[in-house]
C-alpha positions in Angstrom: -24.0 51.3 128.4 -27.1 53.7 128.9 -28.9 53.5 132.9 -32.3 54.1 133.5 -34.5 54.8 136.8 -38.0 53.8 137.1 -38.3 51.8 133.9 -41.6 50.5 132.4 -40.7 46.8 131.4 -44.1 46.4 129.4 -42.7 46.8 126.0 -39.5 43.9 127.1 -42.1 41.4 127.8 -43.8 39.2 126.2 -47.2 39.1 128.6 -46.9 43.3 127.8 -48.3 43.3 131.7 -47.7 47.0 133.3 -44.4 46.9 135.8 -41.8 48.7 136.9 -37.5 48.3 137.6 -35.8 50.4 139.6 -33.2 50.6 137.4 -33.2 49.2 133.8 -29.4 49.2 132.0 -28.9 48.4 127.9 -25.9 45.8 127.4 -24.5 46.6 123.9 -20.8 44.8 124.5 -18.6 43.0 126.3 -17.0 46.2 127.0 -20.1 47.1 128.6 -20.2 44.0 131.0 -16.9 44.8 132.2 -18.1 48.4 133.2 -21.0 47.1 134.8 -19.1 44.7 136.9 -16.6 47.8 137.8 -19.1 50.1 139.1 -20.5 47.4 141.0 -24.0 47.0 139.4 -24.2 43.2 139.9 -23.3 43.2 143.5 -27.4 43.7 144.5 -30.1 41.7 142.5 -30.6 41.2 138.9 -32.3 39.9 136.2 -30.8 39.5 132.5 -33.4 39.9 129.8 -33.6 39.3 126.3 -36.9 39.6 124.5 -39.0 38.6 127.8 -40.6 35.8 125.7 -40.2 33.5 128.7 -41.0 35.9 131.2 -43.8 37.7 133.5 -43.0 40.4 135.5 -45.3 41.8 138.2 -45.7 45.2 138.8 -43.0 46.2 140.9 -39.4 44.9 140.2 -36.8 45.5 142.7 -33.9 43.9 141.1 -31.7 45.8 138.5 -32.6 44.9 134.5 -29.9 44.7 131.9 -31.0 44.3 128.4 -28.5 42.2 126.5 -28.7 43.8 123.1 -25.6 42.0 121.4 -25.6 41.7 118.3 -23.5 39.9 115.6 -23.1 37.5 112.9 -20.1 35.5 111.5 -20.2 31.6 109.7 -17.4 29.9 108.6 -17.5 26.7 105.7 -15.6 23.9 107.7 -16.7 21.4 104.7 -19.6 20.3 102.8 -20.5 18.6 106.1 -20.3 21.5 108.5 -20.8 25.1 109.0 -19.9 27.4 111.9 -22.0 29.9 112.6 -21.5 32.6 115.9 -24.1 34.9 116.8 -24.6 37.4 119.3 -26.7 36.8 122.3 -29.4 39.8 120.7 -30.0 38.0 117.5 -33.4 37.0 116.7 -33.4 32.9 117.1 -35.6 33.1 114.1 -33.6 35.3 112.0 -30.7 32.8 112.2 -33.5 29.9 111.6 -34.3 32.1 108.7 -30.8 32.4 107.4 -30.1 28.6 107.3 -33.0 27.5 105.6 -32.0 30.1 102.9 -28.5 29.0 102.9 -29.6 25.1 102.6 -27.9 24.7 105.9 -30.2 22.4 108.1 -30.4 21.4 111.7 -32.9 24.5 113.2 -35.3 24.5 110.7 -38.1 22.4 112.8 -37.4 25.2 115.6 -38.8 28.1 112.9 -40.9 30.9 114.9 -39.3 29.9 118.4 -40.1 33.9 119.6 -36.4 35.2 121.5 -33.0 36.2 121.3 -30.1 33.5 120.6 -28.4 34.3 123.8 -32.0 32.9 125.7 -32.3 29.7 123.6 -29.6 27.5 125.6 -30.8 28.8 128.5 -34.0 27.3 128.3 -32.7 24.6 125.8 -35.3 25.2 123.4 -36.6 22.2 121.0 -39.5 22.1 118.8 -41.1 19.1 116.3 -37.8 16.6 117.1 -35.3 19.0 117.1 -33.3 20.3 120.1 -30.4 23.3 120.6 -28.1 20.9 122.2 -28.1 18.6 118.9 -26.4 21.2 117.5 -24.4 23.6 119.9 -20.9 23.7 119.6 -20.3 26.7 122.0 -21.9 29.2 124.8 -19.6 32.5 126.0 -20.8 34.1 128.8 -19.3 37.0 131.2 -19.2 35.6 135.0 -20.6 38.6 136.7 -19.1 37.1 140.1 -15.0 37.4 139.4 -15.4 39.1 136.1 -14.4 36.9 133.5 -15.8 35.6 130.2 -15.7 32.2 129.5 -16.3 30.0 126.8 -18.1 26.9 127.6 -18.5 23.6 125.6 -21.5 21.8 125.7 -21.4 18.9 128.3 -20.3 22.3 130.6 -24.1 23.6 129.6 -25.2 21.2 132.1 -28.2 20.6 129.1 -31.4 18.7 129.9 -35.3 18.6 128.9 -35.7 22.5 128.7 -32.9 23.0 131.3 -29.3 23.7 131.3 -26.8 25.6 134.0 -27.6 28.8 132.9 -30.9 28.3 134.5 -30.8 26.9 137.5 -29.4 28.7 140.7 -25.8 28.0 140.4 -25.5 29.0 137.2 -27.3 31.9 137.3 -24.5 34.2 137.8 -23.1 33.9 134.0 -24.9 36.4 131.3 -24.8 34.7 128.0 -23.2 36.9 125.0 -22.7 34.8 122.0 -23.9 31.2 121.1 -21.9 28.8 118.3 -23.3 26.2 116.5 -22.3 23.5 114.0 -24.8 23.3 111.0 -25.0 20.2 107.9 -24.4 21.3 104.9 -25.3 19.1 101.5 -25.2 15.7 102.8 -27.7 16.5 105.6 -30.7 13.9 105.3 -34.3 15.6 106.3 -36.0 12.9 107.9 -38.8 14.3 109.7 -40.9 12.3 113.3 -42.9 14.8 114.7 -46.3 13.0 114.3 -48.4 16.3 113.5 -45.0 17.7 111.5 -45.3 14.1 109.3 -49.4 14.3 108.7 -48.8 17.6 107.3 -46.7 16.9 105.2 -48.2 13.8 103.8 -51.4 16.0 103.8 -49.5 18.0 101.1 -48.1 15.1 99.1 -44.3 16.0 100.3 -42.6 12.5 100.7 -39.0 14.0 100.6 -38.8 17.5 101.7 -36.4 20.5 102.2 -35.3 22.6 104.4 -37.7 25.1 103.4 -40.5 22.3 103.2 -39.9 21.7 106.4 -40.0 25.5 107.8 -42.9 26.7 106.1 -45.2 23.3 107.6 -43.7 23.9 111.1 -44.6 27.9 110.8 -47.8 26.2 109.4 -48.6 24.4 112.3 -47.4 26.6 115.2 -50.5 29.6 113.8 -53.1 27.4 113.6 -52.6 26.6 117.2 -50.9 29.7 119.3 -51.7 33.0 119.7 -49.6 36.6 118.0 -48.2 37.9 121.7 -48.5 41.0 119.5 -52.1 40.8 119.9 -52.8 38.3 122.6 -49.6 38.9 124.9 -48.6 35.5 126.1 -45.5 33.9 126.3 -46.0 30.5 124.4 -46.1 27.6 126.8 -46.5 28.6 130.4 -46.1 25.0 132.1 -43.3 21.9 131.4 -44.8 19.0 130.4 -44.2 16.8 133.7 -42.0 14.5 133.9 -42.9 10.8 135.7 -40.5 8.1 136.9 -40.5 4.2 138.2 -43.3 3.6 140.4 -45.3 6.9 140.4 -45.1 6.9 135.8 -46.5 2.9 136.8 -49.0 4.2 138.9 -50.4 7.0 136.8 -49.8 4.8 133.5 -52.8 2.1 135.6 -54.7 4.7 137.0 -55.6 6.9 134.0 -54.7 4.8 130.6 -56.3 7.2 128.6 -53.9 10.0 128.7 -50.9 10.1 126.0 -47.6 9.8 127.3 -44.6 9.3 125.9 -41.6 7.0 127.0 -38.3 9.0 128.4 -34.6 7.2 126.6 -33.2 5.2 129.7 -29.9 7.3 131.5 -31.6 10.6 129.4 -30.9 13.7 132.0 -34.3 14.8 133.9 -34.6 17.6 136.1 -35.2 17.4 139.5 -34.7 13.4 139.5 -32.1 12.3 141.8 -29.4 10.1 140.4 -27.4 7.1 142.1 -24.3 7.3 144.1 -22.0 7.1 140.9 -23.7 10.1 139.6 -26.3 8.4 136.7 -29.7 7.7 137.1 -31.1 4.0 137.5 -30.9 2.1 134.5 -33.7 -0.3 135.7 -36.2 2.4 136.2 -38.3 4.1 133.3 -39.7 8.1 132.9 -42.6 8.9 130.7 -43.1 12.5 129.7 -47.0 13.7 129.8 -48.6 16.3 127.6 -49.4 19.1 130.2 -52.3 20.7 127.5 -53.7 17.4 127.7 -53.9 17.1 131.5 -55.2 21.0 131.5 -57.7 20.2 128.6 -59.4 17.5 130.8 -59.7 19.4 133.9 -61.7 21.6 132.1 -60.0 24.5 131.4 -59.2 24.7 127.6 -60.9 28.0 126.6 -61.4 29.4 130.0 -62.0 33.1 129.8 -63.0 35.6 132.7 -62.9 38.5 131.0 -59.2 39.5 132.0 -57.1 36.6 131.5 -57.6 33.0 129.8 -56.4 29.4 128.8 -55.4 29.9 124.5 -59.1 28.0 122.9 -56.3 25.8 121.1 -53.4 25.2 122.8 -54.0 24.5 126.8 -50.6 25.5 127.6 -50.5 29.0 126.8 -51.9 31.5 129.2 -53.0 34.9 127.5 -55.0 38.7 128.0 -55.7 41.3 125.8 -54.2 44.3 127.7 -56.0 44.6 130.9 -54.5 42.4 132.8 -51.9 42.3 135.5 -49.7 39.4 135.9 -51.2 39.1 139.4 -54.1 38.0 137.2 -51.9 35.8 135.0 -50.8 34.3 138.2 -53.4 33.4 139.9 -55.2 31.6 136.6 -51.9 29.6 136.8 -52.5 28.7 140.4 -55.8 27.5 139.8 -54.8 25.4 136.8 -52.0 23.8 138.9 -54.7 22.6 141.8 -57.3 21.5 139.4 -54.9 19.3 137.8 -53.1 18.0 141.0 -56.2 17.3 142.5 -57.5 15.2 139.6 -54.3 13.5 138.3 -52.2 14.3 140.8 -49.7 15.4 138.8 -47.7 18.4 140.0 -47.3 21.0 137.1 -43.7 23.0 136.8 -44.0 26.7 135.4 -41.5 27.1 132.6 -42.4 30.9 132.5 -40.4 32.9 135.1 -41.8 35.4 137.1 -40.1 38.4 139.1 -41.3 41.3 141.2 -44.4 42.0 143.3 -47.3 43.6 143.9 
């Protein structure tokens, strides 16, 4: 475990934005937790980091950082069905996305060039062009910085949802994530492609039964033309949710402005923030739509914006960028702005998916 004060946090973000921690500690072990949680460290404020690729910090961070830098690989051949692979929580996602499409071992390969760590992606539940983490995970362990344990929790305990899970909300905050399983198909997995833009392209190219690597190489394809390198436009990929609209106010909208997209929710599917009946599941008789955010933001306006510090990505409304100037006061406040433009013309409220510590 290695501590130290007054730590610049520009390089373990992916917004790059100037900021500094009091105190910044590297997580290389288990071992490492356990001495963290004996001297005491989580007993004031802290924040648990991977590659900062879903993260803006502001200039001044008061809470304590740990850098979770596990590492780690093992797979296992359960059959010609299923593979087992465990890998630490520091693992680049896209390495392991990487790995399996080499290894003909599919299930992830739709989720190629998701930027983070393995130990973020059930946090935020990632998912990209039909394909989700939970269709997949067979395991979380993570170190419960409150009594001191490690515990290894099965799916349904993930508390998963439409980029949610426990580890992400409040009371599940208090668990650092050190290792992810997951249960891969082996030969008999079928490749059957839905993602409209993921099917165009690869009827553009003549592929009517693809592979694994057919299928990475279109997704990678895809994902360029239309977001930015945080290497040289620091941004951190989608900065809002793509709201979520039930019964009466997703009938309302649905009247009111027939020309937006939308896309119908499965009936009983778990949605954040919507409150469920008495016998804990949600109304059967009721009916969520999901709207494309970048669409809403696109036709307020603000696709493209620039002002010289900060700006909307030309082609892909979601992502917020700069080019090294900028503070994320300024990311910010463009956020703000894109949130009242499109309440007040669709009034739609718009949920930040990027989190955001610190002050001015």
């Amino acid at each position: 475990m290695n501590r130290q004060t007054q730590a610049s946090l520009q390089a373990y973000h992916s917004f790059r934005c100037p900021s500094i921690t009091e105190e910044e500690v590297s997580i290389r072990s288990e071992d490492d937790l356990m001495e963290a949680y004996r001297l005491g460290l989580f007993n004031e404020p802290w924040i648990v980091l991977g590659h900062g690729t879903n993260t803006l910090f502001l200039p001044r961070v008061s809470e304590r950082v740990f850098l979770m830098q596990f590492e780690g690989f093992e797979h296992e051949i359960l059959n010609d069905d299923q593979i087992h692979v465990t890998v630490g929580a520091g693992v680049e996602w896209d390495d392991l996305v990487e790995w399996s499409i080499s290894q003909g071992y599919g299930g992830i390969e739709a989720m190629i060039r998701i930027p983070g760590t393995c130990g973020a992606a059930p946090v935020q539940n990632i998912g990209a062009y039909g394909q989700e983490l939970d269709h997949v995970l067979h395991g979380v362990r993570a170190f419960d910085t409150q009594k001191g344990v490690f515990h290894d929790f099965t799916p349904d305990e993930c508390g998963f949802s439409y980029r949610d899970s426990l580890f992400k909300r409040p009371e599940g905050r208090h668990w650092i994530i050190t290792s992810i399983s997951l249960r891969l198909h082996g030969a008999s997995y079928q490749i059957r492609p839905t993602y409209p833009s993921l099917v165009a392209s690869l009827n553009e190219a003549g592929i009517s039964n693809p592979t694994l690597k057919d299928v990475g190489q279109h997704v990678a394809a895809i994902r360029a033309s239309k977001l930015p390198n945080p290497s040289s436009q620091p941004n951190a990929g989608s900065f809002f949710k793509n709201p979520v609209l039930r019964g009466d106010q997703a009938s309302r909208f649905m009247a009111q402005f027939p020309e937006v997209p939308w896309f119908e929710l499965e009936v009983g599917m778990s949605i954040p923030g919507v409150e469920t009946e008495d016998d804990g599941t949600q109304d059967a008789s009721s009916h969520a739509i999901k709207v494309p955010a970048g669409w809403l933001i696109e036709h307020v306006g603000l696709k493209g914006e620039w002002n010289g510090r900060v700006g909307v990505w030309p082609k892909q409304a979601l992502v917020l960028y700069h080019q090294g100037e900028a503070t994320g006061v300024d990311i910010l406040e463009l956020a703000s702005r894109i949130q009242d433009k499109v309440r007040q013309t669709f009034g739609v409220e718009l949920e930040q998916e990027v989190r955001v510590y610190g002050v001015e």
